[in-house]
TIRO-2110 file (N, C-alpha, C; in Angstrom, 1 decimal):
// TIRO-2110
18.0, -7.1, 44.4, N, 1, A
18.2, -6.9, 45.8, CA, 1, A
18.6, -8.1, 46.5, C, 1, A
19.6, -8.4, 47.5, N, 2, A
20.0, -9.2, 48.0, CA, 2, A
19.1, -9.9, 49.2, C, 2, A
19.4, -11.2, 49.6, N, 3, A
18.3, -11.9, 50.5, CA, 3, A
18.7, -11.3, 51.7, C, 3, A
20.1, -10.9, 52.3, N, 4, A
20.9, -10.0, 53.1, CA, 4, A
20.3, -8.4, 53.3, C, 4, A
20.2, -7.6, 52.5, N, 5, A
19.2, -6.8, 52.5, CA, 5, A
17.7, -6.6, 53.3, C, 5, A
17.0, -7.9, 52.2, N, 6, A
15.3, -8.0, 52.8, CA, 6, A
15.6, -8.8, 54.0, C, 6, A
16.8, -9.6, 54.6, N, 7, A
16.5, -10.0, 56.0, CA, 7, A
17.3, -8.5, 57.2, C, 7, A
18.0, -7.9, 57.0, N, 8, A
17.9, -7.3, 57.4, CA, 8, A
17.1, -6.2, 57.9, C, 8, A
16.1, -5.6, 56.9, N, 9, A
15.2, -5.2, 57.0, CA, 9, A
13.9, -6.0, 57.6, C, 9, A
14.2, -7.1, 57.5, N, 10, A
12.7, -7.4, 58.2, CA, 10, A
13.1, -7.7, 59.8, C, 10, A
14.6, -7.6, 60.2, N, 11, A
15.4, -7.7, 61.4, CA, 11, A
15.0, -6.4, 62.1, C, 11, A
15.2, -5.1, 61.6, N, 12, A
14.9, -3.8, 62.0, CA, 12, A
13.2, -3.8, 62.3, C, 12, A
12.4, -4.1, 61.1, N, 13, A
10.8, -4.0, 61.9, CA, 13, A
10.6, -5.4, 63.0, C, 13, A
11.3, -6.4, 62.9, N, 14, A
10.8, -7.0, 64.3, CA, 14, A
12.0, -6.0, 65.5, C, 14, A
12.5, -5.2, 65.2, N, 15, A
12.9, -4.7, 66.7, CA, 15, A
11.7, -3.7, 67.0, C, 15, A
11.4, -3.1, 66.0, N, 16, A
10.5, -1.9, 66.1, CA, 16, A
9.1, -2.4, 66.7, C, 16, A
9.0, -3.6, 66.0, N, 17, A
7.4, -4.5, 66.7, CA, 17, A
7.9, -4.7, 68.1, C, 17, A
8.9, -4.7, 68.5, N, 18, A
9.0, -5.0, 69.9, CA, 18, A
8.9, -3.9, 71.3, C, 18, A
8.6, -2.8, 70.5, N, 19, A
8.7, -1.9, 71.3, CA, 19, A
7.1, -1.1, 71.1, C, 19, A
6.1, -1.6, 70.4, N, 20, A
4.9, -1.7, 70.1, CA, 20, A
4.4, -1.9, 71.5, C, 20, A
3.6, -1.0, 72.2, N, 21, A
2.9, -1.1, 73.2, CA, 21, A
1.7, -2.2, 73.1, C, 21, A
1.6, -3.0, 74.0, N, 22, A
0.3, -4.1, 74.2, CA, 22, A
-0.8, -3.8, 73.7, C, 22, A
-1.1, -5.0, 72.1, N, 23, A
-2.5, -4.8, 71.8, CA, 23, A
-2.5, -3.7, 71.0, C, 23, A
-1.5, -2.9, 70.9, N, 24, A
-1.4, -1.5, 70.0, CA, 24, A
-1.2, -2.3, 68.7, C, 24, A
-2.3, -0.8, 67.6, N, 25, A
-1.6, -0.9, 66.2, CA, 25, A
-1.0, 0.2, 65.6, C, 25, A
0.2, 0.2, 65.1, N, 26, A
1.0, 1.3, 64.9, CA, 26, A
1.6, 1.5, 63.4, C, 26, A
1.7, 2.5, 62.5, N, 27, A
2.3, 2.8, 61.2, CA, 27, A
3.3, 3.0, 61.2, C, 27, A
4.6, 2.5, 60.6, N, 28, A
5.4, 3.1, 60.3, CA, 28, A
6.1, 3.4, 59.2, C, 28, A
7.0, 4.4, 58.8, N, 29, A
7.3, 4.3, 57.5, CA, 29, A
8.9, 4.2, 57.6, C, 29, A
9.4, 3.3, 56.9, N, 30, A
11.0, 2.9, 56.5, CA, 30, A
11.0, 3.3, 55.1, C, 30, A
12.7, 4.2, 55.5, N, 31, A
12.9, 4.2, 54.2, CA, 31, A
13.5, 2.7, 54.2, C, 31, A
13.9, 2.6, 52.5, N, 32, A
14.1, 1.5, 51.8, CA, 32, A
15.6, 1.9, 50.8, C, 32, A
16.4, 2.0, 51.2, N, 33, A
18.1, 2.1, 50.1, CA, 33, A
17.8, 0.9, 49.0, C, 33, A
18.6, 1.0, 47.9, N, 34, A
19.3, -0.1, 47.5, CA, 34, A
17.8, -0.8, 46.5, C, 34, A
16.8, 0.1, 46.5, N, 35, A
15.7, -0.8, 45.1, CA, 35, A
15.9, -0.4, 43.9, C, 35, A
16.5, -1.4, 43.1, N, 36, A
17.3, -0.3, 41.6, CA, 36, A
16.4, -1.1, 40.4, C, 36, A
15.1, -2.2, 40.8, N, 37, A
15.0, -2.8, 39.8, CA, 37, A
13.0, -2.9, 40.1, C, 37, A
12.6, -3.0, 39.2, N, 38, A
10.3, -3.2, 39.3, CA, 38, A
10.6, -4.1, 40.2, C, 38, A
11.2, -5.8, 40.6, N, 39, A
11.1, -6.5, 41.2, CA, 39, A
11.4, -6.4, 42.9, C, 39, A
12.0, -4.9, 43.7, N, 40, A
12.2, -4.8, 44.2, CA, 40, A
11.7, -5.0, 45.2, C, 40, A
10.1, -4.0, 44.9, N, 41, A
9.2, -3.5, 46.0, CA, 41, A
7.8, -4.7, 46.3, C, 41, A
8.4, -6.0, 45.3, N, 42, A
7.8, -7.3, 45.8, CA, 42, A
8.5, -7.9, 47.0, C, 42, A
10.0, -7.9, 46.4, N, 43, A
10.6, -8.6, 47.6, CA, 43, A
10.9, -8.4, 48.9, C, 43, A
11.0, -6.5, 49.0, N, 44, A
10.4, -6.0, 50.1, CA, 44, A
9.4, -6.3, 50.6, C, 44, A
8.6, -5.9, 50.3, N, 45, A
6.8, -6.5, 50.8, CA, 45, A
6.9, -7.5, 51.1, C, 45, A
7.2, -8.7, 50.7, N, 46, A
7.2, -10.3, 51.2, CA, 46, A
8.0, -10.7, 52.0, C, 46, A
9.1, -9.9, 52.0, N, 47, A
9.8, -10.0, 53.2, CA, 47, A
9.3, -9.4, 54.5, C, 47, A
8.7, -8.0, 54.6, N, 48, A
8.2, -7.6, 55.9, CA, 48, A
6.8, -8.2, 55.9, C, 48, A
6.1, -8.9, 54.9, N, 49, A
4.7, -9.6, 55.5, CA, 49, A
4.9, -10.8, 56.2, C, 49, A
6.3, -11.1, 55.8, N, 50, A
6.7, -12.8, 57.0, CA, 50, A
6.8, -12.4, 58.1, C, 50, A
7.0, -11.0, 59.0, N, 51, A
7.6, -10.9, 60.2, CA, 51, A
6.1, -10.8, 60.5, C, 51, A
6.3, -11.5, 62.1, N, 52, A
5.4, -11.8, 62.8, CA, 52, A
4.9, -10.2, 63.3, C, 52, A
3.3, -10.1, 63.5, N, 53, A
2.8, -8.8, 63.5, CA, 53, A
2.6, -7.5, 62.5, C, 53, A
2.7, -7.7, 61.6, N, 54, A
2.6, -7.3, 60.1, CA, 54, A
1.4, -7.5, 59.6, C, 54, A
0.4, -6.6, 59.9, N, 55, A
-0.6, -6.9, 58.9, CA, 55, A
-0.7, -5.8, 57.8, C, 55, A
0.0, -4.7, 57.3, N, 56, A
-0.6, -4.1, 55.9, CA, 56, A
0.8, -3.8, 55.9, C, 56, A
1.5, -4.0, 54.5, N, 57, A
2.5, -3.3, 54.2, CA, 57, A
2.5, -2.5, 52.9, C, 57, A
2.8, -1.4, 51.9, N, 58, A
2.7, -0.6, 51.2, CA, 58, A
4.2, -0.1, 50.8, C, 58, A
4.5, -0.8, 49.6, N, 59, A
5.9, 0.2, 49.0, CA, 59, A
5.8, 0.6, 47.8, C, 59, A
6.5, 1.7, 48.2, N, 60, A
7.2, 2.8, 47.2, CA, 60, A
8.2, 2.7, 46.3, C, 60, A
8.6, 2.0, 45.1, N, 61, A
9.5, 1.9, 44.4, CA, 61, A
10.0, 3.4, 44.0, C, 61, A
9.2, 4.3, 43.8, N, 62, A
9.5, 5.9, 43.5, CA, 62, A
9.8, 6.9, 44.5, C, 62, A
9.1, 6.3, 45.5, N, 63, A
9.7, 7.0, 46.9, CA, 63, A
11.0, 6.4, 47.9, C, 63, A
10.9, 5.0, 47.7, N, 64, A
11.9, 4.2, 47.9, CA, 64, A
11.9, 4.1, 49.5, C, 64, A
10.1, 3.9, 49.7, N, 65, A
9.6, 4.1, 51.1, CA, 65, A
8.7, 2.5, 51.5, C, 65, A
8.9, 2.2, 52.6, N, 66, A
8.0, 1.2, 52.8, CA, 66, A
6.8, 1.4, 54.2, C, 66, A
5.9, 1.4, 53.9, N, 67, A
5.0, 2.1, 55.0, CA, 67, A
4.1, 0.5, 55.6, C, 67, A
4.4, 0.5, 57.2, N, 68, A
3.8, -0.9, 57.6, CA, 68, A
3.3, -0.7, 58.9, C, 68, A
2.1, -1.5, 58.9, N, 69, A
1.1, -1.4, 59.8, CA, 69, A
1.2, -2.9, 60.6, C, 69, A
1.6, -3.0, 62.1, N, 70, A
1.6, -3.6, 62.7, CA, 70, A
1.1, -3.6, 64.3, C, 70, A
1.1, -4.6, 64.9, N, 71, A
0.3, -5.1, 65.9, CA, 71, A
0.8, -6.3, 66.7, C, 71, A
0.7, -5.7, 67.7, N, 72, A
1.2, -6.9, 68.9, CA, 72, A
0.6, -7.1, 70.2, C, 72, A
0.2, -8.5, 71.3, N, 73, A
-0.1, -8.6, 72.1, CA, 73, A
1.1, -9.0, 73.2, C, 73, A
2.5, -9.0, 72.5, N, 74, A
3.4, -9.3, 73.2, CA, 74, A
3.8, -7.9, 74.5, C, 74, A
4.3, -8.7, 75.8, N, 75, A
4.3, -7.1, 76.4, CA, 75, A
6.0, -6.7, 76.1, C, 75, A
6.0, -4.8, 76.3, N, 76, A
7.0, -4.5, 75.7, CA, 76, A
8.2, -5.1, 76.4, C, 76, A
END
């Protein structure tokens, strides 16, 4: 998977954290294109655990889903 890819995607969940209502914690689930390899659903994960407000993330290499739990005190 390309570094272009996982920064992109971690581009998409900090817009989505930004629209996270104050002090809210919210799930979401992303799909995930483009994981063709086991090392995939690492590099995903470690990419969306760097974005700020990320506390639980969960991927799917078989579902090709990424499910993340986040949190913000920023106002929307």
């Amino acid at each position: 998977m390309s570094k272009s890819f996982a920064s992109a995607t971690a581009l998409a969940l900090s817009l989505l954290a930004s629209s996270v209502a104050s002090a809210a914690e919210k799930t979401v689930t992303l799909a995930v294109e483009n994981m063709y390899c086991a090392t995939s659903p690492h590099t995903v994960r470690a990419s969306l655990e760097a974005v700020p407000d990320v506390v639980k993330v969960a991927v799917s290499f078989k579902e090709k889903t990424a499910i993340v739990t986040l949190t913000t005190t920023r106002p929307m």
